[in-house]
C-alpha positions as CSV (number, residue, x, y, z in Angstrom):
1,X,120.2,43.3,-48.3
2,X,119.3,39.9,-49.6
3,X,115.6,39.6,-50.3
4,X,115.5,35.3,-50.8
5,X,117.2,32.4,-51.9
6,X,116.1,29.9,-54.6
7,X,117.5,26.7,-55.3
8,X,118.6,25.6,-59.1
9,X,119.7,22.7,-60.4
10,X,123.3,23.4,-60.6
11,X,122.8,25.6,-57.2
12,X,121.2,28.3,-55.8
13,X,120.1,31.9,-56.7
14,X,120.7,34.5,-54.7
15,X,118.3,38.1,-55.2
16,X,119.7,41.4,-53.4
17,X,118.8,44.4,-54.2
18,X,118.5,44.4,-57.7
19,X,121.2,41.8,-58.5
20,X,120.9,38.3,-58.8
21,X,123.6,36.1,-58.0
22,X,124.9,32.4,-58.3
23,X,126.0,30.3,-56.0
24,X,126.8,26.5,-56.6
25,X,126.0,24.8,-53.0
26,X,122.6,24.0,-51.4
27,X,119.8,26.4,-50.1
28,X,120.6,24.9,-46.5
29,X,124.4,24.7,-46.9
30,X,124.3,28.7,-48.0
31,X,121.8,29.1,-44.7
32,X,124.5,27.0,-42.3
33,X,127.5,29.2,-43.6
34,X,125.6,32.5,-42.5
35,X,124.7,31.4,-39.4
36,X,128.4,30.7,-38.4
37,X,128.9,34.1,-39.9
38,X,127.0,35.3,-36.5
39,X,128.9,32.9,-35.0
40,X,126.3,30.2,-34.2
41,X,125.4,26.8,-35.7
42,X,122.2,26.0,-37.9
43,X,121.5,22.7,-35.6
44,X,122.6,24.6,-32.4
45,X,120.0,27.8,-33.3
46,X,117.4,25.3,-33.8
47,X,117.8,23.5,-30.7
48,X,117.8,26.0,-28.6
49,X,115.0,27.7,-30.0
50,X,113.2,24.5,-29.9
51,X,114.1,24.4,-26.3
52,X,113.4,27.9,-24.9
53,X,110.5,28.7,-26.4
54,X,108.8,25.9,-27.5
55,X,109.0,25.6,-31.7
56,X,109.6,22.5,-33.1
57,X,108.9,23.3,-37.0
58,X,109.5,25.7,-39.6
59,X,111.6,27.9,-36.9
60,X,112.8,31.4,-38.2
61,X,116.5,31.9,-38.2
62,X,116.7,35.1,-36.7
63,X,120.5,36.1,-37.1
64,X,120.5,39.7,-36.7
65,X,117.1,42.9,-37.6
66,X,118.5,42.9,-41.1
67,X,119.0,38.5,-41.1
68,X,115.9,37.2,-40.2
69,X,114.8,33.9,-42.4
70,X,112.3,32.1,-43.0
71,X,111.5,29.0,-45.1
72,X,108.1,28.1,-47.4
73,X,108.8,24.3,-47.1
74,X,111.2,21.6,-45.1
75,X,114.7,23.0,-44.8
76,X,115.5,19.9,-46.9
77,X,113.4,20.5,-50.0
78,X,114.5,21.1,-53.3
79,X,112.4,23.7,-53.7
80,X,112.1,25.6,-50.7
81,X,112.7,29.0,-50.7
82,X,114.4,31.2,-47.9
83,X,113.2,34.4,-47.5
84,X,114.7,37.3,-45.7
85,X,111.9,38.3,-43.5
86,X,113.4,41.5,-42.4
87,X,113.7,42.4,-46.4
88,X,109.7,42.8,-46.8
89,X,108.4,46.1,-47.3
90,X,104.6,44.4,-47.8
91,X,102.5,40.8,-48.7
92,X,99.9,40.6,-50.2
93,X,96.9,37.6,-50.0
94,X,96.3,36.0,-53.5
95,X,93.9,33.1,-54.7
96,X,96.4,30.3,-53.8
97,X,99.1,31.9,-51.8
98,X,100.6,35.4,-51.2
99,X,102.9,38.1,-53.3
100,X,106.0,39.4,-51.4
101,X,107.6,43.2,-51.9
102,X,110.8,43.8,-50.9
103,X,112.2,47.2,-50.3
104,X,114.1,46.3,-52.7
105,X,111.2,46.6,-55.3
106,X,111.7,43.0,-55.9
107,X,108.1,41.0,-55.9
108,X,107.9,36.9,-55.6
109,X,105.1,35.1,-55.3
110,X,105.0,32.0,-52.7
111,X,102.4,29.1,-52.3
112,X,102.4,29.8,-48.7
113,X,99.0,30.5,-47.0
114,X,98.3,34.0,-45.0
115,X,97.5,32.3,-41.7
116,X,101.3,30.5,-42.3
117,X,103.0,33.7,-42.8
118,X,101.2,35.4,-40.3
119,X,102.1,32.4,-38.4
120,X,105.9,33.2,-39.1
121,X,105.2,36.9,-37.6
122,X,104.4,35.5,-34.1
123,X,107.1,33.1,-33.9
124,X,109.9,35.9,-34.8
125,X,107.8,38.5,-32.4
126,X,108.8,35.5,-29.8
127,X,112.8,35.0,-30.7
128,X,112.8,38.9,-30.7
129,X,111.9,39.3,-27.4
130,X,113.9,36.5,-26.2
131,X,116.8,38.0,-28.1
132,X,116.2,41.2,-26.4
133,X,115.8,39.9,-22.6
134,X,119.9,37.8,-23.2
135,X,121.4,41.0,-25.4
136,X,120.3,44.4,-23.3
């Protein structure tokens, strides 16, 4: 499973399991060609999100239980950092920001509030039971 994704300046870092991998495109270009993996569109997930229930920012792309991603800054940024939400085992509240442990074992530190990442809870909580009501 892929715990988060990093951007460098010749491309992007990719941390699975204990493996770290390179890949020379764009956080948000590697994000775009997994969601047409699950057969959808980045632009298209967002606006229907946006339009059923209500998010306009920072909206979790949940792809599938093992897929679900979510960003510390604008999808835009340079130095964003996707993280695979469904790849946390536990966080952790620090002085200016929070610790992340993967099941992996893998730990990363992000400049990302508690109240934000709890923030991120709800809104997947939401898409989940949305996903469940169309899929069953």
């Amino acid at each position: 499973m892929i715990d988060y994704i990093i951007s460098h300046q010749d491309g992007i870092y990719i941390y699975q399991d204990n493996q770290v991998i390179f890949s020379k495109c764009s956080t948000l270009s590697w994000i775009k060609a997994l969601c047409k993996q699950f057969l959808i569109t980045y632009e298209g997930y967002l606006k229907a999100v946006s339009h059923t229930i209500g998010l306009k920012y920072k909206i979790p792309i949940f792809l599938s239980d093992s897929n679900i991603w979510i960003q510390t800054k604008r999808a835009k940024d340079y130095d964003n950092i996707w993280v695979n939400f469904a790849a946390i085992s536990k966080f952790e509240s620090q002085d200016l920001g929070i610790t992340v442990h993967f099941l992996s074992g893998n730990k990363l530190y992000l400049k990302l509030s508690l109240n934000s990442f709890k923030a991120y809870e709800k809104k997947i909580k939401e898409i989940a039971q949305i996903r469940v009501k169309h899929f069953h």
